[in-house]
OpenMM code with the backbone's topology and positions (N, CA, C; nanometers):
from openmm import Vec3, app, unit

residues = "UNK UNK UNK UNK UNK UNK UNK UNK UNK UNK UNK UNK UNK UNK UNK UNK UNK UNK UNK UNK UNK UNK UNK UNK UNK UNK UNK UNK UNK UNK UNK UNK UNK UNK UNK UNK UNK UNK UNK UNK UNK UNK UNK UNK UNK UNK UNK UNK UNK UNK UNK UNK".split()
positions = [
    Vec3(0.0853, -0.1170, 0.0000),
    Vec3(0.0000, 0.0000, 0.0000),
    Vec3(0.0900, 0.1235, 0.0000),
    Vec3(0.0587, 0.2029, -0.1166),
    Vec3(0.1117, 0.3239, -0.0668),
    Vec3(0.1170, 0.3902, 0.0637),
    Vec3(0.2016, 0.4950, 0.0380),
    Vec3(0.1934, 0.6171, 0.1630),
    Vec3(0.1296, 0.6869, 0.1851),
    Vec3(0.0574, 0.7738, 0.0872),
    Vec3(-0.0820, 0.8787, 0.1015),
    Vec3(-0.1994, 0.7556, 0.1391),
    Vec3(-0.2370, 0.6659, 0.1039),
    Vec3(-0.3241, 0.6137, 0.1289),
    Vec3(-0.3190, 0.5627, 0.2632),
    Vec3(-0.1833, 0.5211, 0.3079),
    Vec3(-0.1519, 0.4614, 0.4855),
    Vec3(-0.2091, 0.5813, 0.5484),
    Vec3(-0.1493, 0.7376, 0.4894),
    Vec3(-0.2202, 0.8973, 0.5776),
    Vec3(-0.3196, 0.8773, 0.5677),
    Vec3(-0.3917, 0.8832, 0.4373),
    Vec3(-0.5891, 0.8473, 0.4740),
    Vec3(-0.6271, 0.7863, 0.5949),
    Vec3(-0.5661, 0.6762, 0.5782),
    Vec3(-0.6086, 0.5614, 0.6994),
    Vec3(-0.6004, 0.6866, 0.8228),
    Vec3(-0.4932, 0.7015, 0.8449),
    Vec3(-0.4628, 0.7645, 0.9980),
    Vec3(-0.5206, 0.8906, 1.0007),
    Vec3(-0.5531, 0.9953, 0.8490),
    Vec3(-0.6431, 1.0992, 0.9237),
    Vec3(-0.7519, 1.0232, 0.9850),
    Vec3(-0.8181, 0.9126, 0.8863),
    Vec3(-0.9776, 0.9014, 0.8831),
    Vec3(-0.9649, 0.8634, 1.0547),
    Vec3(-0.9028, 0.7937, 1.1002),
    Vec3(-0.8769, 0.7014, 1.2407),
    Vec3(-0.8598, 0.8144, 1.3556),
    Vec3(-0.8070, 0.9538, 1.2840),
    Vec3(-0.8195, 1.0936, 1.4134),
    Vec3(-0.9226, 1.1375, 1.4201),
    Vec3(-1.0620, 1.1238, 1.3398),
    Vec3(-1.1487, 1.1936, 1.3802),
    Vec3(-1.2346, 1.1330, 1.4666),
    Vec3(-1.2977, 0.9913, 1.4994),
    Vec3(-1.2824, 0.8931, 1.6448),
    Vec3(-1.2117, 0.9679, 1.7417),
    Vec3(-1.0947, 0.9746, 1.7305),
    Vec3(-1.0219, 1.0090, 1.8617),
    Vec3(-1.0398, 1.1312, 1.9142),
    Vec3(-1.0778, 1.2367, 1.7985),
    Vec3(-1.1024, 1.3738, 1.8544),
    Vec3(-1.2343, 1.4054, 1.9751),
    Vec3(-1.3244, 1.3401, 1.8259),
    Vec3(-1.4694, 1.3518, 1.8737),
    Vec3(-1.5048, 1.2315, 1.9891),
    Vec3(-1.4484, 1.1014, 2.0077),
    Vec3(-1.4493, 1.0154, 2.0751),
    Vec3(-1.4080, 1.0452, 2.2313),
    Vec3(-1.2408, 1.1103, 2.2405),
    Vec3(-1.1980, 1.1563, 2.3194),
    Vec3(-1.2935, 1.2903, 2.3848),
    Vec3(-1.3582, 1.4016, 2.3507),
    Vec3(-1.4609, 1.4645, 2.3948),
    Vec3(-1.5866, 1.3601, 2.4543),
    Vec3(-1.6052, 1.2620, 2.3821),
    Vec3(-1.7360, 1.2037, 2.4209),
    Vec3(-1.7381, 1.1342, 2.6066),
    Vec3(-1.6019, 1.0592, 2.5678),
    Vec3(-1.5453, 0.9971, 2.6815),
    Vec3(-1.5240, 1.0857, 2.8078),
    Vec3(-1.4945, 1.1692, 2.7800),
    Vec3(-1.4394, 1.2673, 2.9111),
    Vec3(-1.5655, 1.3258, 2.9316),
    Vec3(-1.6715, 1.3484, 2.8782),
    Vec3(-1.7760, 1.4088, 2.9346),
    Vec3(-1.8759, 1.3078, 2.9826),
    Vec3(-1.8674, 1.1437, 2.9750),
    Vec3(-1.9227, 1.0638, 3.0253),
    Vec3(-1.8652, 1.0403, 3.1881),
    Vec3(-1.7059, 1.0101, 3.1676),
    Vec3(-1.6549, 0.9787, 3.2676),
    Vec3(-1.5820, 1.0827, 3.3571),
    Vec3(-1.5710, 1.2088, 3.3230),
    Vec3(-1.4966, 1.3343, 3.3891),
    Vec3(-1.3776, 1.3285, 3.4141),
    Vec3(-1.3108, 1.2218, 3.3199),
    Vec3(-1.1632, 1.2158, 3.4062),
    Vec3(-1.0746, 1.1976, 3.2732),
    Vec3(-0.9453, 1.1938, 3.2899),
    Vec3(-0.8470, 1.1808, 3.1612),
    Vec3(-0.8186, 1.0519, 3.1438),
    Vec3(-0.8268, 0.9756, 3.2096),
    Vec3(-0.8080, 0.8058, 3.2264),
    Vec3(-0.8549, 0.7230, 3.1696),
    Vec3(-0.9775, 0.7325, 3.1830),
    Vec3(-1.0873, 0.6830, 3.0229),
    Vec3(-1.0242, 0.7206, 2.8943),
    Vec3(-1.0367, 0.8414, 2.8749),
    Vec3(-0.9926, 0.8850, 2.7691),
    Vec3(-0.8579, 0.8709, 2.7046),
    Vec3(-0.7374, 0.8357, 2.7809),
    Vec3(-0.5920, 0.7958, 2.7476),
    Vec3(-0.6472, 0.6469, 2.7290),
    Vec3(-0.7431, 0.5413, 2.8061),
    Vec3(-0.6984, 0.4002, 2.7382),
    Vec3(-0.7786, 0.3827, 2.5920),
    Vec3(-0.8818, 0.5121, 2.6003),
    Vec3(-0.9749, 0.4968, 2.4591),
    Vec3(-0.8817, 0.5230, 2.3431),
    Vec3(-0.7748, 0.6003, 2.3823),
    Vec3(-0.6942, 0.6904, 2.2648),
    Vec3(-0.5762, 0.5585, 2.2520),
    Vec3(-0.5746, 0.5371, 2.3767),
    Vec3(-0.4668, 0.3823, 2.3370),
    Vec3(-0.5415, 0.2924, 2.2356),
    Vec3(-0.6405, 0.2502, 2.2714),
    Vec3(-0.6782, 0.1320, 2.1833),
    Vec3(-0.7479, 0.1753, 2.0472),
    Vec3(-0.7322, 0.3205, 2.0541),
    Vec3(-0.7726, 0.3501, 1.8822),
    Vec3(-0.6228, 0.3834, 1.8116),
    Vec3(-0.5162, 0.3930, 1.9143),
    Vec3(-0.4016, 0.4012, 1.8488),
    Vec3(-0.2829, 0.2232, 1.8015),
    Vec3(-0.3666, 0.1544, 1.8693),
    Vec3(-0.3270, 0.0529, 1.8304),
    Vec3(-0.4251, -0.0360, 1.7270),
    Vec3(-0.5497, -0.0226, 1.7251),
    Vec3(-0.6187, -0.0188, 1.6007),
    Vec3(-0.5705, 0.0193, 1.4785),
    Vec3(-0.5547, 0.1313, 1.4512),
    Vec3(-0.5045, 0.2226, 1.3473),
    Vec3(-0.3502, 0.1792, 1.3527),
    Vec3(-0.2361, 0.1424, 1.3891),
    Vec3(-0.1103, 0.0666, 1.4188),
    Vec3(-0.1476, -0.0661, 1.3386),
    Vec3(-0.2202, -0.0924, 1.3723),
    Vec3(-0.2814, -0.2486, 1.3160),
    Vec3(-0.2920, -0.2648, 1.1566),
    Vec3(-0.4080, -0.1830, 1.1515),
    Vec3(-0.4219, -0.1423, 1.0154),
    Vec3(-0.3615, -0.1036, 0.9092),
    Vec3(-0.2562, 0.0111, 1.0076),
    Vec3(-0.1478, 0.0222, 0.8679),
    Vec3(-0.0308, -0.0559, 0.8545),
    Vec3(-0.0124, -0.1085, 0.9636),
    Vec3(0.1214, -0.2184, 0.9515),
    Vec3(0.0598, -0.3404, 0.8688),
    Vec3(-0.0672, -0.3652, 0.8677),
    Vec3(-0.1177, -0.4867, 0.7991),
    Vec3(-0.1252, -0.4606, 0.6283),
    Vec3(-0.1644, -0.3981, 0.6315),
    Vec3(-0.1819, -0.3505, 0.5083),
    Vec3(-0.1065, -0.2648, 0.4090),
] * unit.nanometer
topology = app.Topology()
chain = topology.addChain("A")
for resn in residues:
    res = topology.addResidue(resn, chain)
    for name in ("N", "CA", "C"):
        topology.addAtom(name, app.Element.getBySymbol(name[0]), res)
């Protein structure tokens, strides 16, 4: 796979984390939630582009 297309992958995979990371912290009030949510969308997206 190309390289611009691996960036696609990883913008499309920041906008989850932006809007996700807001969602999380206003459910749970804390940064803790939100660092393991951002972990496991950063190893998702790790996944994806190393696989492919």
């Amino acid at each position: 796979m190309e390289i611009p297309r691996k960036l696609g992958m990883l913008v499309f995979c920041g906008v989850p984390a932006i809007i996700g990371g807001g969602i999380v912290y206003a459910l749970f009030g804390s940064y803790a939630p939100v660092a393991v949510y951002e972990l496991l969308l950063i190893t998702a997206a790790g996944g994806l582009v190393a696989r492919a």
